[in-house]
N, C-alpha and C positions, 0 to 999 in steps of 0.2 A: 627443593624437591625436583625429581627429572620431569621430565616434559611426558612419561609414559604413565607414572605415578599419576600428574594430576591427570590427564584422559580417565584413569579409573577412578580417580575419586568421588567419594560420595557427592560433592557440590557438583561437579562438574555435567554427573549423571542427571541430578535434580534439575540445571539448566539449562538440557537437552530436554527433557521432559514438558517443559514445560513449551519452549519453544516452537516444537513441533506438535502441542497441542492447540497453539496460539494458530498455528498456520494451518490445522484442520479445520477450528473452528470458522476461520475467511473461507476458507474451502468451499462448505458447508454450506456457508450464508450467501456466498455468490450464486449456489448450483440451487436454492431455494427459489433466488430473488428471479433467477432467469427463468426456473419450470412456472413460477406464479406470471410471469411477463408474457410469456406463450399462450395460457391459460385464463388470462385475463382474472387471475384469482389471486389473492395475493391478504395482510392484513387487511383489519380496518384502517379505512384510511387512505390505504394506497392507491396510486395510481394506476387505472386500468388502459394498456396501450391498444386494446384490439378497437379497430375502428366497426361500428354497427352499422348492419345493413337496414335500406328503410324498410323492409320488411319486418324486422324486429319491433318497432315503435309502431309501425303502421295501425289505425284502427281497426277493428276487424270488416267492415263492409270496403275499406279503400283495399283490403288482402284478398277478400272476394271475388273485387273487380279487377287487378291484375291477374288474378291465377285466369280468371278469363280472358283479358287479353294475351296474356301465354298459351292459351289454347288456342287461339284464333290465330298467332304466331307459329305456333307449332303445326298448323290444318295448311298455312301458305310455304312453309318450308316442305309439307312434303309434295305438295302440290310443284313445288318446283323442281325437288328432285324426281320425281317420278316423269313429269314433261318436258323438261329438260331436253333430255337425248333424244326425242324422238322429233324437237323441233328445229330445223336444219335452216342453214344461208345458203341463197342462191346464186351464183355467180353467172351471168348472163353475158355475150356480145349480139347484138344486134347490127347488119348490116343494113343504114341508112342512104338513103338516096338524095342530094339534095342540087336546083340547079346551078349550071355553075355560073360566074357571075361575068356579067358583060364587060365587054372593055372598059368603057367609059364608065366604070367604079374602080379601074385600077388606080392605083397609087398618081400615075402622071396626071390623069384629071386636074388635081389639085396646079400643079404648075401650068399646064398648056391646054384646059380645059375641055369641053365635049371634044371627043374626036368618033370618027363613024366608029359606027356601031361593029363588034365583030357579028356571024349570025350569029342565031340560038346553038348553045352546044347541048350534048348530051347531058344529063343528070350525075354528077359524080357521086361516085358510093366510098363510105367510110363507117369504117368500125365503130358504131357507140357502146359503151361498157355501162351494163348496169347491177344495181344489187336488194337482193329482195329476202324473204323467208317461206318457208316452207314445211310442210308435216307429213311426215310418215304415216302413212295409214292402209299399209296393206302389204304383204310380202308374198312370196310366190316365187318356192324354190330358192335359187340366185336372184334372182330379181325382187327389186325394193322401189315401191312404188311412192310418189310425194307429189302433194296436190297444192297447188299454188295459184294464185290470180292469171290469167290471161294475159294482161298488163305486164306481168311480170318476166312469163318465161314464152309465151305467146308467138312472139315474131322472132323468139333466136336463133342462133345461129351456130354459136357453141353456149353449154352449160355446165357447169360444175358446180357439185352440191357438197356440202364442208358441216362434217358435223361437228356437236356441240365439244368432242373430246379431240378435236384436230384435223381427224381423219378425212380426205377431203377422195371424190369418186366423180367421174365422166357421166353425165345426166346424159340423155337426150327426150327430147317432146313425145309424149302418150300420143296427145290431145288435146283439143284445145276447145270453146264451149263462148264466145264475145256477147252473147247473151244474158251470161249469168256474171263473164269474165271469171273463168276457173280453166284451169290446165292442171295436168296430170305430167309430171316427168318421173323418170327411172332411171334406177343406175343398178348395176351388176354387184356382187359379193360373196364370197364364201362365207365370210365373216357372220358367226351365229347370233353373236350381241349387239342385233340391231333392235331398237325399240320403238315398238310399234303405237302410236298412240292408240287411245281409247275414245272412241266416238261417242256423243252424249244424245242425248233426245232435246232440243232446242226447243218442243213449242211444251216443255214443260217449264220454258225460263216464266220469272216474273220479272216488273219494275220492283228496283233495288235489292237483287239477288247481288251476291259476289258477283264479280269479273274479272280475269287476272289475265293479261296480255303477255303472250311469250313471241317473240321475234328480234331482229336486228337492226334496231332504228339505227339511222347514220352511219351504218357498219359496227356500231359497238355487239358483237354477237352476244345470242343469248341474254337478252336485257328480261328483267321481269315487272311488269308493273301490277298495280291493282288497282280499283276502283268497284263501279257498282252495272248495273244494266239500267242506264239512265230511260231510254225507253224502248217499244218495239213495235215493229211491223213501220218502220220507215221506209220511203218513196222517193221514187225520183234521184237516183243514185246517176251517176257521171256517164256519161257513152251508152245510154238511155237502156242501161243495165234495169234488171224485172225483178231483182232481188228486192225482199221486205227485208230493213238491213235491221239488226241490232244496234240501237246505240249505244256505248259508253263513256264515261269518263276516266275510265282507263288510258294513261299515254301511251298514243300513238304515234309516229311520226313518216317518215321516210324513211324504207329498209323496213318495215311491220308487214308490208303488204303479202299478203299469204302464211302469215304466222296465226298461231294459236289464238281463240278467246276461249279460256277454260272457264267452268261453275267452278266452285269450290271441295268437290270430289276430286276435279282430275281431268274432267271427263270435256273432250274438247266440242263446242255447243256452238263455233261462230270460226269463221274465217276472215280477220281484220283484212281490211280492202279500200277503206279510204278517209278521209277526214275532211270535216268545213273548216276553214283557216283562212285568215285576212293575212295571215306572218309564212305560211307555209308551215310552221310550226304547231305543237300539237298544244289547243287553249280548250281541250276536256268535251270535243265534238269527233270521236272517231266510231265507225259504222266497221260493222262484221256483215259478212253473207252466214245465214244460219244454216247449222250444218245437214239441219233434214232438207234446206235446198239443195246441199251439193251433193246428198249420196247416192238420186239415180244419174246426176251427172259422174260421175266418180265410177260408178259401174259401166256405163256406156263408155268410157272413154278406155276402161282399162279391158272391157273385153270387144270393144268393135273400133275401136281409137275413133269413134265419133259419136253425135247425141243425138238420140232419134227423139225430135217433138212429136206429139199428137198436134191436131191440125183441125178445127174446127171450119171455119171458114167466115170468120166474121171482121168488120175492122171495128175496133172499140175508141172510143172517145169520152174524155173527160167534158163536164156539163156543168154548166153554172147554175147557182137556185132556183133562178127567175126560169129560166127551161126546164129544169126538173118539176116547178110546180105544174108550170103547163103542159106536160105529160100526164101530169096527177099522180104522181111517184116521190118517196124521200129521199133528197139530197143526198142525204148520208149511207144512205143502202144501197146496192149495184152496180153494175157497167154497163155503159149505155150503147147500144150495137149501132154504130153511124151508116156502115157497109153492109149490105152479105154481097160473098162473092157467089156468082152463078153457078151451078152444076157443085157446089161445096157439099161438104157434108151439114154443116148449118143448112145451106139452099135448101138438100134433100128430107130434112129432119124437121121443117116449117119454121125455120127461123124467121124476121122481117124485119125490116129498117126500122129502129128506133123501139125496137123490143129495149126493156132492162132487162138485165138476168140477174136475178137476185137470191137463185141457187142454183150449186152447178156438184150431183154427186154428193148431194146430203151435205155440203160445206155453203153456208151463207155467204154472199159474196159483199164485200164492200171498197172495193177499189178495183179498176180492169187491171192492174199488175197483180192481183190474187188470181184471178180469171186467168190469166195467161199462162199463170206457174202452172193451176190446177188442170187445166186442157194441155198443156205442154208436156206436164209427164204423165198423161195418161196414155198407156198404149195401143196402139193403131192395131183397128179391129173392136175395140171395146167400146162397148154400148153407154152411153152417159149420159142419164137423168139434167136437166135441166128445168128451172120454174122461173117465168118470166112474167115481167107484169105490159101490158099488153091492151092499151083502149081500153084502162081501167079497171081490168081484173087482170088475175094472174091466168095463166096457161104451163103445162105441163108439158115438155119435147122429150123425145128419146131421140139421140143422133148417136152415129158408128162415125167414132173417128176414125181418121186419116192420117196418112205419115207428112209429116209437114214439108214442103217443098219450098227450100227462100227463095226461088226464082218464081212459081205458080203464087207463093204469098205477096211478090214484090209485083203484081199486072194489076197495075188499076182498071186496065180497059175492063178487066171482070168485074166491078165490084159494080153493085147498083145500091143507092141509086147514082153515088160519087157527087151529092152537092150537102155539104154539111151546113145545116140552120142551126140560129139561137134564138131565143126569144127576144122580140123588139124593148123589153123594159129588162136586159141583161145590162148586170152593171159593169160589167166592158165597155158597153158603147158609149157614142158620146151624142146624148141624145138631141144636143142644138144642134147636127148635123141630118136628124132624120126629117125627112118631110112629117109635117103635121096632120093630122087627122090621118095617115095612112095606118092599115091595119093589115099583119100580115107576118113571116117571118124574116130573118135577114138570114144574107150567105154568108156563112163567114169564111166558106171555100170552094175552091171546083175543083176536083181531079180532071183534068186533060182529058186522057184517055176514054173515060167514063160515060155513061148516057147521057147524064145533065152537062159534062163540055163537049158533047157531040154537036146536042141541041141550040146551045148559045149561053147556057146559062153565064154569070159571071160573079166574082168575088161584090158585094158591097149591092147588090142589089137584092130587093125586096120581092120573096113573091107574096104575092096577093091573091092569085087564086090556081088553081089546079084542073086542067078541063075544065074550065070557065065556072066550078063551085068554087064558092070562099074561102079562102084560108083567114082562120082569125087567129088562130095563135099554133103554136107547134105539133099538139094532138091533134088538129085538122088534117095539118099537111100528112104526117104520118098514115094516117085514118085513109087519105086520097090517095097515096102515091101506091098503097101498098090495097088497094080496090080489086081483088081479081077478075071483076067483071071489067075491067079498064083497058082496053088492048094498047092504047096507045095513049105517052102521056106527054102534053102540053103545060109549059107554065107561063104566067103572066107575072111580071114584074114591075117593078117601080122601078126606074133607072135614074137617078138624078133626077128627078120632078117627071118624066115621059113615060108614058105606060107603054110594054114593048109584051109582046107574045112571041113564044120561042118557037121554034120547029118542033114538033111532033117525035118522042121517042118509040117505034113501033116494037111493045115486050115481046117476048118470044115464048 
């Protein structure tokens, strides 16, 4: 048979038939086997390849509590995109001064020993480079204003400010504020997409609210951290700074300083400023300036480039128990007025030595750095409520503050009476040091200038009486010195075992 014959033949046809019915059916079962492999659906039996998420299996309260921490993910992601851009690095030089060094530390010392001295030279100056953060917080036309610590941008020299998208712009200094430690710098722009933070109300923070720190620790820009508002209304801040600091445990480091503390809106509530560290490094101890302290500084600097205090006229002093009892006053409420200065607006308004003031303006007072904040921004001219406790009750002042003067506030010769006591059973002292049986209070200071170092008084002595009446404990002295019938005041002290009587202050 030919070779064309069998092609048509009936067999031939049958086992093409069949052939290519064999190789659909693999077809077939391949294109089943892979849509059930994708689908994780397949016979009984078979092998399912999709690997399960743990939220598949999860029980329903562990599903619960992730969609919530997804939320609380979700509320920090936008919290960073949103402050982000408006929180900027500092790039600072500072021109330092420092002296220059004598011969004899040159290099030869070492072989050929002391040689004369060259004189004193002048102070060499050199360029220090430093690097900080900073926030946006006010724009005006072309001009972009950014407020930052004092410390930071304070003494420079040149500035440039680099924000979070590369963009980098010629700062120079508003203002500056070494009180609160806050500066104000500006740079130029046409540029429309600049992002202005949003300012938050701080004394509505609590302990263990959110905290989330945006700044440039170590140069790494734009870092974000978070934490909690470990506590607040902290004291005693560095460069004898008046701010009540926030604290948190939010990381802070080096390169944060004038960067954000956000709540958890967005909304910026603190300006990081410093940290307690035995490493220098950040162990969950960093402090913000709160940002209702900064914003009538923030306003005075950006429309007068300086910060007008109000000015009461008092010097305040911290007080140990043992003196607060013998006042008859609580430890824990007020600021203790050590000073009035003469012709002050305190003077004219009946202030007196050794007043508490234990409200000042409807705001209870309980620390003299609240005292300072609350009379510092108040504006000169303006009349201000005062309630002091006072020889055992309280009294009521109205005084018209004044524009504060650091030169008129830095003359002690003003200030009367300039000798500060404490009570002889203050656990300061060291009582095998006092003479026995003596009764009376101790000095624990004299201002120079002042009445009591006109007269002789002196550090570490005892007075014991005043005008020749007793002084028995701190309310006496007080009670005497401030006599208006007293024209003139004498004290009597214990000196090292000898009783001495001072020269005669004649008041005026």
């Amino acid at each position: 048979m030919s070779l064309v014959k069998k092609l048509y033949s009936r067999n031939f046809f049958i086992f093409n038939l069949v052939l290519v019915g064999v190789l659909v059916g693999f077809a077939l079962a391949y294109t089943g086997f892979s849509t059930a492999a994708r689908h994780g659906a397949g016979a009984p039996g078979s092998v399912t390849l999709k690997a399960e998420s743990p939220m598949d299996t999860a029980p329903p309260d562990v599903k619960a509590a992730l969609a919530q921490a997804e939320a609380v993910q979700t509320a920090f992601r936008y919290v960073a995109a949103k402050a982000l851009p408006s929180v900027v690095e500092i790039n600072v030089t500072e021109t330092v001064k420092a002296q220059a060094t004598p011969q004899d530390q040159l290099p030869w010392r070492f072989f050929f020993g002391p040689q004369d001295q060259a004189p004193d030279q002048a102070p060499q100056q050199f360029q220090e480079r430093g690097l900080g953060s900073g926030i946006i917080i006010r724009r005006d036309g072309k001009t972009v204003y950014v407020v930052t610590n004092n410390h930071v941008a304070g003494a420079a020299t040149s500035i440039s400010v680099l924000l979070n998208d590369g963009r980098e712009f010629k700062g120079s200094l508003v203002g500056k504020d070494d009180r609160k430690d806050l500066a104000v710098v500006k740079f130029e722009t046409d540029a429309q997409d600049i992002s202005v933070a949003t300012l938050g109300d701080s004394s509505s923070l609590k302990v263990g609210d959110w905290a989330i720190a945006i700044g440039n620790p170590l140069a790494l820009m734009s870092s974000v951290t978070t934490g909690i508002v470990s506590a607040l209304g902290r004291t005693n801040g560095p460069d004898n700074n008046i701010n009540d600091f926030i604290q948190t445990d939010a990381s802070i480091n080096k390169g944060n300083s004038g960067g954000a503390l956000l709540n958890i809106r967005g909304e910026v509530v603190g300006i990081n400023t410093w940290i307690a560290s035995p490493t220098g490094g950040s162990i969950g101890l960093g402090f913000a300036i709160p940002i209702n302290n900064a914003k009538k500084v923030i306003d005075d600097l950006v429309s007068k480039g300086v910060v007008e205090y109000g000015w009461l006229g008092v010097s305040l002093m911290d007080i140990d128990k043992a003196t607060a009892i013998e006042l008859g006053s609580d430890p824990k409420k007020g600021a203790f007025t050590a000073h009035v200065f003469k012709s002050s607006p305190a003077d004219k308004g009946g202030f007196l030595p050794g007043d508490v003031v234990l409200n000042a303006n409807g705001a209870d007072i309980t620390s003299l750095n609240q005292l300072v904040r609350i009379v510092g921004d108040l504006p000169a001219g303006k009349t201000a409520d005062f309630t002091v406790f006072r020889d055992g009750k309280t009294t009521r002042l109205k005084v018209v503050i004044e524009p504060r003067s650091p030169k008129v506030a830095a003359d002690d010769g003003s200030l009367y009476p300039g000798v500060a006591v404490v009570s002889l059973n203050s656990e300061d002292l060291d009582k095998t040091k006092l003479p026995k049986g003596v009764k009376g209070v101790f000095v624990a200071n004299v201002l120079p200038k002042s009445p009591a170092g006109t007269v002789g008084l002196q550090a570490e002595d005892i007075i014991t009486a005043v005008n020749s009446s007793a002084v028995n404990n701190v309310r006496d002295f007080y009670h005497l010195i401030n006599d208006p019938s007293a024209k003139q005041i004498a004290f009597t002290v214990n000196r090292g075992g000898t009783v001495v009587t001072t020269l005669a202050y004649v008041r005026k």
